[in-house]
C-alpha positions as CSV (number, residue, x, y, z in Angstrom):
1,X,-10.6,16.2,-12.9
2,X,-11.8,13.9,-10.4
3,X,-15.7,12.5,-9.8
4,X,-18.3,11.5,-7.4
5,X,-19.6,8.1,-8.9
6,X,-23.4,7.4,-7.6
7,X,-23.6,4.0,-8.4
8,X,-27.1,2.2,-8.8
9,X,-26.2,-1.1,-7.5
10,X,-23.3,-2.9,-6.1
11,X,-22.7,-4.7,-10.1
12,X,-22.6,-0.7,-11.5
13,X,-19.9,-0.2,-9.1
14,X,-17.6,-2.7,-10.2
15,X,-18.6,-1.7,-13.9
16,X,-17.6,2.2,-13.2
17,X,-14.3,1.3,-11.4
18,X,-13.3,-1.6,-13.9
19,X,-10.3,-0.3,-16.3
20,X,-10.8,3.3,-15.0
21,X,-8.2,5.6,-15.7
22,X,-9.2,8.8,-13.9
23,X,-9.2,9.2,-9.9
24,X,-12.4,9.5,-8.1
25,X,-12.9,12.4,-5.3
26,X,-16.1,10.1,-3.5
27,X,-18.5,7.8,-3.8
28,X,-22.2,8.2,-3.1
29,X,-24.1,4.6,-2.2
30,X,-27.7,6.8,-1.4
31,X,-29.1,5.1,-4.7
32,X,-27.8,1.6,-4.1
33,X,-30.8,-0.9,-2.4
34,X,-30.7,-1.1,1.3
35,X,-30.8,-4.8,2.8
36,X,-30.8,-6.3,6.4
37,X,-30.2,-9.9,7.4
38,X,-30.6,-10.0,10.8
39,X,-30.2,-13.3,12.6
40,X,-31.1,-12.3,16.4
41,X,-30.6,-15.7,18.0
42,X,-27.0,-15.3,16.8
43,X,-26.7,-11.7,17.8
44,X,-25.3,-11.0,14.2
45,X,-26.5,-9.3,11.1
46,X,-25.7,-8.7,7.4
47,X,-26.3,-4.5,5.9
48,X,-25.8,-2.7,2.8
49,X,-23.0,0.0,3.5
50,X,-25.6,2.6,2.2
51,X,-28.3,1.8,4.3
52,X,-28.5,4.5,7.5
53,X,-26.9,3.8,11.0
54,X,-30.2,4.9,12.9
55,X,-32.4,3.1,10.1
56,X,-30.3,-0.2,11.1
57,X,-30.4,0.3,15.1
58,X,-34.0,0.9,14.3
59,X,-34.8,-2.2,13.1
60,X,-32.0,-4.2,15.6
61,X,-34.2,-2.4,18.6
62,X,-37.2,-4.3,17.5
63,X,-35.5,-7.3,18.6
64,X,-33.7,-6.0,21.6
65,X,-30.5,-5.6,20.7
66,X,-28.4,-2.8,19.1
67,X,-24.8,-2.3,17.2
68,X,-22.7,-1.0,20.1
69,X,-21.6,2.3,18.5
70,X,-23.1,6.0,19.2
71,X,-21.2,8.5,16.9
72,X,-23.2,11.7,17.5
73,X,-24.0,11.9,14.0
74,X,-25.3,8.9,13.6
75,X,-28.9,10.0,12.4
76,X,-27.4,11.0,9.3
77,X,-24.6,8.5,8.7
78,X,-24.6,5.5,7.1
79,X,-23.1,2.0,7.9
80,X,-20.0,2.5,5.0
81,X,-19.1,6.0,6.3
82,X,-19.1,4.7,10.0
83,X,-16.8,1.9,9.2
84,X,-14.9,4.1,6.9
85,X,-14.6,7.3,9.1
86,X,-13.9,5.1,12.4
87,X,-16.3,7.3,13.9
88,X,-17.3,6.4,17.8
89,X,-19.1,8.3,20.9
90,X,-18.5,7.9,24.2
91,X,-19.5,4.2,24.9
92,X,-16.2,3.9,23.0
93,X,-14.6,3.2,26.5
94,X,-17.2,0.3,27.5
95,X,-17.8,-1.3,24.1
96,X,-15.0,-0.3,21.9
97,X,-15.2,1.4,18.4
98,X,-16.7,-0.1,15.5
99,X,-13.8,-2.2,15.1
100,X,-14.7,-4.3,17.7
101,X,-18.0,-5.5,16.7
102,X,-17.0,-5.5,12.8
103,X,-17.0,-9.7,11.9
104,X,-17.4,-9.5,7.9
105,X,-17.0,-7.2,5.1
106,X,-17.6,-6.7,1.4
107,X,-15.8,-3.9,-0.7
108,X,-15.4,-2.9,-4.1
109,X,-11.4,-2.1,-4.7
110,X,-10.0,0.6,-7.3
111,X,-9.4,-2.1,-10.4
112,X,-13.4,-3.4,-9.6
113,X,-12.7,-6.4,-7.7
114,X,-15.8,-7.4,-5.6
115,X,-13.7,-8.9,-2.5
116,X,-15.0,-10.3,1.4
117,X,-13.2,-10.8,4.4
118,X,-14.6,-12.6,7.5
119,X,-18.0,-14.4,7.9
120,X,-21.8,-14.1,9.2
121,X,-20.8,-15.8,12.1
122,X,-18.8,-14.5,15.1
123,X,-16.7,-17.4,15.6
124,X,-14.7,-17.1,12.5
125,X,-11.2,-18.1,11.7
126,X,-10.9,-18.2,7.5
127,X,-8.7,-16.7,5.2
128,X,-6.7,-13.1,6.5
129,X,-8.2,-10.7,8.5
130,X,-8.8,-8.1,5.8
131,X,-11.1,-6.2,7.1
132,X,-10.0,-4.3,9.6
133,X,-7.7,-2.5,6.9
134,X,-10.8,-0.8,5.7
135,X,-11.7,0.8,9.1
136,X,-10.6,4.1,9.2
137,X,-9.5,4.0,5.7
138,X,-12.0,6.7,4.4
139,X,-12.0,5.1,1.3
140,X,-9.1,5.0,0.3
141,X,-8.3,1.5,-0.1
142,X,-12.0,0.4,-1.8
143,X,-15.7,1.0,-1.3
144,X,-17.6,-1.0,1.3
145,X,-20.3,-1.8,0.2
146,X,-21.5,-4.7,3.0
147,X,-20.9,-5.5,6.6
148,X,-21.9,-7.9,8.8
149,X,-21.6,-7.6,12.8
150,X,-22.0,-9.3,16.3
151,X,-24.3,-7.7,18.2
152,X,-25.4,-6.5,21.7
153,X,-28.3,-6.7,23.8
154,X,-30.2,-3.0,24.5
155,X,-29.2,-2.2,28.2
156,X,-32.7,-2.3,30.3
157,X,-31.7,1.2,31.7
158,X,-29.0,3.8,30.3
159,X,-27.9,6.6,32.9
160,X,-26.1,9.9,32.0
161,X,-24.7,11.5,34.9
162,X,-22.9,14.7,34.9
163,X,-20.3,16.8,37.7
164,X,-18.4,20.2,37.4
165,X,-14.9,21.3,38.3
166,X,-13.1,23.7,38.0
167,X,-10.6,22.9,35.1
168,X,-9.0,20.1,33.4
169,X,-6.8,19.1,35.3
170,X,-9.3,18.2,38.1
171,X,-11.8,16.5,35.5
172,X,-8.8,13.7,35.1
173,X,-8.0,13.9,38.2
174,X,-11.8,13.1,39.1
175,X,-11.6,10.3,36.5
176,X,-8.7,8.6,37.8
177,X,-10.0,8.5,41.1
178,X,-13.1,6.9,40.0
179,X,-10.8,4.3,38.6
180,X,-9.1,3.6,42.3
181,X,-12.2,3.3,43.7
182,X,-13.3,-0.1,41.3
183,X,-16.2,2.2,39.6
184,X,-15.8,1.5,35.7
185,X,-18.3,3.0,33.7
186,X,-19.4,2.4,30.1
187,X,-18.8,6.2,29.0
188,X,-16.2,8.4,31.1
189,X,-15.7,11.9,29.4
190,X,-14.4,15.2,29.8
191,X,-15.4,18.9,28.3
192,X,-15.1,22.4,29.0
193,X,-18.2,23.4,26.8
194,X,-21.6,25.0,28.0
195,X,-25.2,24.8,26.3
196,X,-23.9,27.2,23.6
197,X,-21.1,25.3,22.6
198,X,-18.8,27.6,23.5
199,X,-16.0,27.3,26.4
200,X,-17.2,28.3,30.0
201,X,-16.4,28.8,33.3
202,X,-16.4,25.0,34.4
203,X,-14.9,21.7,32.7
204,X,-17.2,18.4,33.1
205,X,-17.0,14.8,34.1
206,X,-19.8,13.2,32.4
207,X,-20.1,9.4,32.6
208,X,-22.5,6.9,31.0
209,X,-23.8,3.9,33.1
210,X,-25.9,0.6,30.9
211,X,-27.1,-2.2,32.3
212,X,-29.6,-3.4,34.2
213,X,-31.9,-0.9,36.2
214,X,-30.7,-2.9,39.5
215,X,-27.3,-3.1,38.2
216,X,-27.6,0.7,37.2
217,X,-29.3,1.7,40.7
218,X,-25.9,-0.2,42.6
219,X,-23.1,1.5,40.3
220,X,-24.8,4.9,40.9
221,X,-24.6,4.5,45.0
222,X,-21.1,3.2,44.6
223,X,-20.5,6.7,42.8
224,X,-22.3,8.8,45.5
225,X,-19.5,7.7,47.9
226,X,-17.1,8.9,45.8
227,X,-18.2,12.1,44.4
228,X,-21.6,14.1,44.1
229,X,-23.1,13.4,40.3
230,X,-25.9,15.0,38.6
231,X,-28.1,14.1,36.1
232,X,-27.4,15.4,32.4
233,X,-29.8,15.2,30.0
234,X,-28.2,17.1,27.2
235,X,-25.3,15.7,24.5
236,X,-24.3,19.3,23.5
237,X,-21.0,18.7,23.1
238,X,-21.3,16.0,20.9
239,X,-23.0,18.4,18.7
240,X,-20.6,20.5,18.8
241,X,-18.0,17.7,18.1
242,X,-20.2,17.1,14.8
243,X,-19.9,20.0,13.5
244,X,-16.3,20.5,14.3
245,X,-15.7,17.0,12.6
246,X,-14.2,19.1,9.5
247,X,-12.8,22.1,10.8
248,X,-9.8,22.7,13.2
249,X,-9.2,19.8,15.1
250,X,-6.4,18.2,16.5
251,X,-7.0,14.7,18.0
252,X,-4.3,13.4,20.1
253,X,-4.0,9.8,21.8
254,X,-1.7,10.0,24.8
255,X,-1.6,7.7,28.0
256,X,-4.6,8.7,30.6
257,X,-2.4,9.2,33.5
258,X,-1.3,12.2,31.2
259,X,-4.1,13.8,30.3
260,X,-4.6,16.5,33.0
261,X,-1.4,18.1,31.9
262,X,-2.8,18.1,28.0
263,X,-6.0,19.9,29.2
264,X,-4.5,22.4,31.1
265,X,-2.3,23.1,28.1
266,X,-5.9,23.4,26.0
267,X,-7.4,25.8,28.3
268,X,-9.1,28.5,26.8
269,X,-10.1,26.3,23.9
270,X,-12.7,23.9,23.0
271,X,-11.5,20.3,24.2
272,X,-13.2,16.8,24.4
273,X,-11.7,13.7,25.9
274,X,-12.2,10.2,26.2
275,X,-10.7,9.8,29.8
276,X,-10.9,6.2,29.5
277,X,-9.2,5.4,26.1
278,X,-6.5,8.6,26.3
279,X,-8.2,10.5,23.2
280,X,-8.4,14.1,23.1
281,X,-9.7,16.5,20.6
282,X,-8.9,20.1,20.6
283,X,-10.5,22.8,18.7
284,X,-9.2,26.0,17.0
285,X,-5.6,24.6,16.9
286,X,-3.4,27.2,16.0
287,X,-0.8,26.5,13.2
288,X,-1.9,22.7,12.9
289,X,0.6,20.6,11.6
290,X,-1.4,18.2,9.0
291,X,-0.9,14.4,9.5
292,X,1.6,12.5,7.5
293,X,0.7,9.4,6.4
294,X,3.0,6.3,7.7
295,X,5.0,3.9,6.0
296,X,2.8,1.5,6.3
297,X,-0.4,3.5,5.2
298,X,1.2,4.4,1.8
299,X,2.4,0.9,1.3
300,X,-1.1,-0.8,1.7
301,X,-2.2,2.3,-0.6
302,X,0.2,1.7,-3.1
303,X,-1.0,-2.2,-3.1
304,X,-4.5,-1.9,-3.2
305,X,-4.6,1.5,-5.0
306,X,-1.5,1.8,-7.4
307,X,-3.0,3.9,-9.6
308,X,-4.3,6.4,-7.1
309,X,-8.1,5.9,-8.3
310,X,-9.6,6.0,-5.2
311,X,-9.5,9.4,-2.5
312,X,-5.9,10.0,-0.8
313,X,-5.0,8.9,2.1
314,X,-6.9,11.1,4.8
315,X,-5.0,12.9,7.7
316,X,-6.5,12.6,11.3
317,X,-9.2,15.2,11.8
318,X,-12.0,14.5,14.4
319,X,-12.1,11.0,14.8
């Protein structure tokens, strides 16, 4: 039968994995130390994996600056799950996904090897580029138990902006156009979700605009010219995206000049897309066909993991 190992401390960790013969179903870090080395001239900083993602922007925002990332969990989730679960919010279009700001990593693999990949320092060229393996890897592959990041400066002003239509279709359509007209913002979104969470009558555009409040104040008259926004003050359907994380959820990645005809296929159930990036979750998938892993995911699993210690590989669900 497998376990949950809670180890104390990063040295228990390699102890419990060392010469272990039985798999492990997860790993809880909650009683491991927290640490932060934050060096803000450098825009970088060194965390434990178990320390909390809105305990670390916390003490980045004291300096001005922040981890470019806003799951909408992120309250509750801590720096190895975000790595691990590839999780990301909608100024995954302007800044990437953790991926992009990850520089170094520590990790714990199945046989209790303590290995690193990368550096403290952004420009950094040594050894092989590891640790981008472990992004998305849900465990699977080892435990992280320390990353280190580049950095961003807090935007002076952060706009969220809001505009209905009548179905899918039309929210891509709106998108694209906004993308003719030279107007690129950091978030670009698409739902079909009201205040309860529950499909409605309209589908929403709902963009995200950082910077500057001059720079902020100019991309917002650019968009007037284009199309008539609102201000939106609510992230319901990220909340709803939360708690739909583990249920029924089919995320798809196809090419955004495509998109409209996806949505239109979803209508009449719960859908989310990144307009920018071509990623689109859909709820209450009927008959959903679990993910396969690749070739190359059960090769790197049967490398780092031959033993099948650590949790399966993970299908796609929600992220």
């Amino acid at each position: 039968m497998s376990a949950i190992l809670r180890p104390a401390s990063v040295e228990d960790l390699v102890r419990l994995l060392r010469g272990r013969k039985r798999p492990v179903k997860a790993f809880d870090l909650s009683a491991m130390p927290e640490s932060l080395e934050h060096t803000p001239e450098d825009l970088t900083a060194t965390v434990a994996a178990g320390t909390s993602l809105k305990t670390f922007q916390r003490a980045l925002g004291r300096h001005g600056q922040w981890l470019p990332v806003d799951p909408p969990q992120f309250r509750s989730l801590s720096i190895g799950a975000l790595i691990a679960g590839n999780w990301s919010g909608p100024f995954r279009y302007g800044y990437g996904t953790v991926r992009d700001s990850l520089i170094g990593l520590k990790a714990v693999l199945a046989d209790g090897s303590l290995v690193s990949s990368g550096g403290r320092v952004v420009k950094n060229v040594a050894g092989f580029d590891l640790l981008r393996l472990f992004v998305g890897s849900r465990g699977s592959l080892g435990v992280i138990v320390e990353a280190t990041f580049k950095l961003a400066p807090v935007p002076e002003t952060i706009r969220r902006l809001t505009c209905p239509f009548a179905s899918g279709a039309e929210v891509a359509a709106a998108a694209a156009r906004l993308r003719r007209a030279g107007i690129d913002p950091a978030a670009i979104d698409g739902h079909n979700l009201n205040s309860r969470g529950q499909v409605g009558k309209f589908c929403y555009l709902e963009l995200g605009l950082l910077g500057s409040s001059a720079d902020v104040s100019a991309q917002e008259r650019r968009l007037s010219t284009v199309m008539a926004f609102r201000p939106s003050t609510a992230r319901y359907h990220e909340s709803f995206w939360k708690s739909r994380a583990t249920g029924e959820v089919a995320c798809r990645s196809v090419a955004p000049a495509v998109i409209g005809e996806l949505l239109e296929e979803a209508a009449g159930r719960p859908w989310l897309a990144r307009l920018g990036n071509g990623v689109v979750y859909i709820a209450d998938v009927a008959k959903r066909i679990p993910r396969q892993p690749a070739a190359l995911e059960r090769r790197l699993k049967s490398t780092f993991d031959p033993d099948n210690i650590l949790p399966s590989i993970p299908g796609v669900n929600g992220v």
